[in-house]
C-alpha atoms as one frame of an Amber mdcrd trajectory, in Angstrom:
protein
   0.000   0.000   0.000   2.694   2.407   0.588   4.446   1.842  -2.100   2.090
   1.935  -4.508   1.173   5.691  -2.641   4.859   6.561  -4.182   4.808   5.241
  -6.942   1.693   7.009  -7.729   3.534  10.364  -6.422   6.659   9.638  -8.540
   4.357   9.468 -11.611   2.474  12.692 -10.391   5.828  14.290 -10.156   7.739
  13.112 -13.282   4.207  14.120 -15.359   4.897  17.580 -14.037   8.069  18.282
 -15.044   7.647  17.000 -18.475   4.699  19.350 -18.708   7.028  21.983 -17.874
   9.731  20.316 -19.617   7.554  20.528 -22.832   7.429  24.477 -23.142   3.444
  24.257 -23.157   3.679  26.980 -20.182   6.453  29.405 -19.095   7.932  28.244
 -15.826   8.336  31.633 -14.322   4.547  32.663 -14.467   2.643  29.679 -14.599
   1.543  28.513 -10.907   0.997  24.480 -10.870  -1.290  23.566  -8.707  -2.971
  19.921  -8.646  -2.242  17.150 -10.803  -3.793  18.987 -14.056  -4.731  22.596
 -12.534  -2.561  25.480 -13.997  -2.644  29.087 -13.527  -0.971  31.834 -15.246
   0.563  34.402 -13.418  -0.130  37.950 -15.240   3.290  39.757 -16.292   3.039
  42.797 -13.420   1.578  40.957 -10.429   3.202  42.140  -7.506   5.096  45.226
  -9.454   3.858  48.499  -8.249   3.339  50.769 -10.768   6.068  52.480 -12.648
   5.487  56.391 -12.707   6.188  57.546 -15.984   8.765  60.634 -16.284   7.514
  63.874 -16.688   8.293  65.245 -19.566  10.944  68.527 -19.050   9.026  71.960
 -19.331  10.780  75.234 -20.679   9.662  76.701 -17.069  11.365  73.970 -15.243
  14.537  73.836 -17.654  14.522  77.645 -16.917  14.114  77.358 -13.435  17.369
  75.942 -12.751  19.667  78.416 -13.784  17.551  81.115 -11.782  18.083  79.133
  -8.853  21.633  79.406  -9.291  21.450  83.412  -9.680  18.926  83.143  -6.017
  21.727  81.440  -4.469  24.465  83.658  -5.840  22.258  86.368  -4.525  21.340
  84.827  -1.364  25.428  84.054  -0.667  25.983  87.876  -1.188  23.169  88.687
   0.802  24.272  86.636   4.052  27.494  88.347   4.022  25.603  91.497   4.286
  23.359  90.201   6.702  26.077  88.839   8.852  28.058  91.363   9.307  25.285
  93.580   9.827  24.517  91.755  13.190  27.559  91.078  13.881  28.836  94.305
  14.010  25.808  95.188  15.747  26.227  92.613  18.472  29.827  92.261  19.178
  30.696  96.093  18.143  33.285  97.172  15.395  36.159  94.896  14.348  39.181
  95.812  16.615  41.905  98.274  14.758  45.143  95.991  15.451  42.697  92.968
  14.156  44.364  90.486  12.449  42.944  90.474   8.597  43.323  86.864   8.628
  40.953  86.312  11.494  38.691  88.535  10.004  38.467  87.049   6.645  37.760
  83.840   8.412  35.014  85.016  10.666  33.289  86.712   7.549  33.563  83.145
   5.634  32.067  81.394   8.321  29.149  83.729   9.338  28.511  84.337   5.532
  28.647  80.410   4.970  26.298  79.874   7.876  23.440  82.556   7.697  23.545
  81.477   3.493  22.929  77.417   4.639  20.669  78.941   7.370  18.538  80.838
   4.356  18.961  77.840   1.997  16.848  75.486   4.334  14.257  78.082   4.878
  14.032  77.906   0.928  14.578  74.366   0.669  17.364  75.174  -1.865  19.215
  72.202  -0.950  21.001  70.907  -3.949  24.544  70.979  -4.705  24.648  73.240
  -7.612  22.796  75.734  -5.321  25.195  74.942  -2.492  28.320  76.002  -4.931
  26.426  78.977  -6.035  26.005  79.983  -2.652  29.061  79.857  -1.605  30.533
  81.619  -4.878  28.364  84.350  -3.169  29.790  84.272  -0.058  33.243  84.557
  -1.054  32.662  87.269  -3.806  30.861  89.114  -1.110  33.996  88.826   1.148
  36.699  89.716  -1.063  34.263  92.603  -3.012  32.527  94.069  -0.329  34.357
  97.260   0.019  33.641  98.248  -3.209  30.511  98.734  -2.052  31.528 101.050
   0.921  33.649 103.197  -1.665  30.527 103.933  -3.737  27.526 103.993  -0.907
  29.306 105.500   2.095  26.861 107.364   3.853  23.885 104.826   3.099  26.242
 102.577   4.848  27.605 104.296   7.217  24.331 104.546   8.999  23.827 100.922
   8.373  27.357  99.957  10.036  29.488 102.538  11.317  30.780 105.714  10.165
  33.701 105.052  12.055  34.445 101.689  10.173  33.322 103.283   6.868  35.626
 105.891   7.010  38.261 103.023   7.979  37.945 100.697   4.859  37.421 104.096
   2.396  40.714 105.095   3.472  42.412 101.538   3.840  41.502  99.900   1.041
  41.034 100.990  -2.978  38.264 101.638  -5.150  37.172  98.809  -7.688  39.721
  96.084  -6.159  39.809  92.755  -4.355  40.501  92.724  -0.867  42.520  89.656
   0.139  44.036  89.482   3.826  43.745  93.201   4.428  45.498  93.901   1.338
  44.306  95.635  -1.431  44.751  94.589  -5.423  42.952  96.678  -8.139  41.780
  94.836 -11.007
């Protein structure tokens, strides 16, 4: 009795795989189920669906390069800003101060009121974060230039003290680069 229960489950079994042996149903979606019972498996069960790719607009394709001239802007615009409070807070700049140290503390208060604004505007890609900082450094080394042509605006802004300072220490339409002038 028990071996003719095997047998009869070797035959079941060896029928099966020459059914799929024969080709008459693709292995990968066909689901076998009884001795003769077949079902086929449709080609995207269990697939979620793809989302198709939006086709690129002119306004997005153009959006991208403003958002480089925002964040160009916005790095020039936290320099500003930060030196703004921070002369504001922690008074002028000292008049022995190292230029070095001062260079440094504008990169890092630019660089960190700019990623500050960035979040705010969810302006968080890479290409944004380069053009941000671009600003921040132009801002630094340029911002005199500024003073030499807006001195009174500014000088209520910051200080007529300090204004009167970088008209006289540094030069009109030049780069300043630890404390030192070079016209371009």
């Amino acid at each position: 009795m028990l071996a003719d229960g095997i047998s009869s489950g070797h035959a079941d079994f060896a029928r099966r795989v020459a059914r799929i042996n024969s080709g008459a149903a693709s292995s990968k979606r066909t689901l076998f189920v009884g001795a003769d019972e077949s079902y086929v498996i449709p080609v995207n069960y269990g697939k979620a669906a793809q989302p198709r790719p939006r086709p690129a607009t002119a306004l997005h394709n153009a959006m991208e390069p403003l958002s480089l001239v925002l964040a160009f802007a916005i790095g020039i615009a936290a320099h500003g800003l930060a030196m703004v409070a921070r002369f504001h807070l922690a008074g002028l700049p000292r008049v022995k101060a190292s230029p070095d140290l001062e260079m440094l503390t504008q990169f890092v208060l630019g660089f960190l009121l700019a990623l500050i604004c960035a979040r705010a505007l969810r302006m968080r890609g890479s290409a944004q974060q380069i053009a941000r900082s671009m600003g921040v450094v132009a801002a630094v080394l340029l911002f005199h230039n500024i003073v030499h042509l807006y001195p009174e605006e500014l000088g209520r802004v910051f200080s007529p003290l300090w204004v009167a300072d970088m008209v006289t220490s540094t030069k009109p339409q030049s780069v300043l680069f630890r404390g030192l002038s070079f016209v371009f």
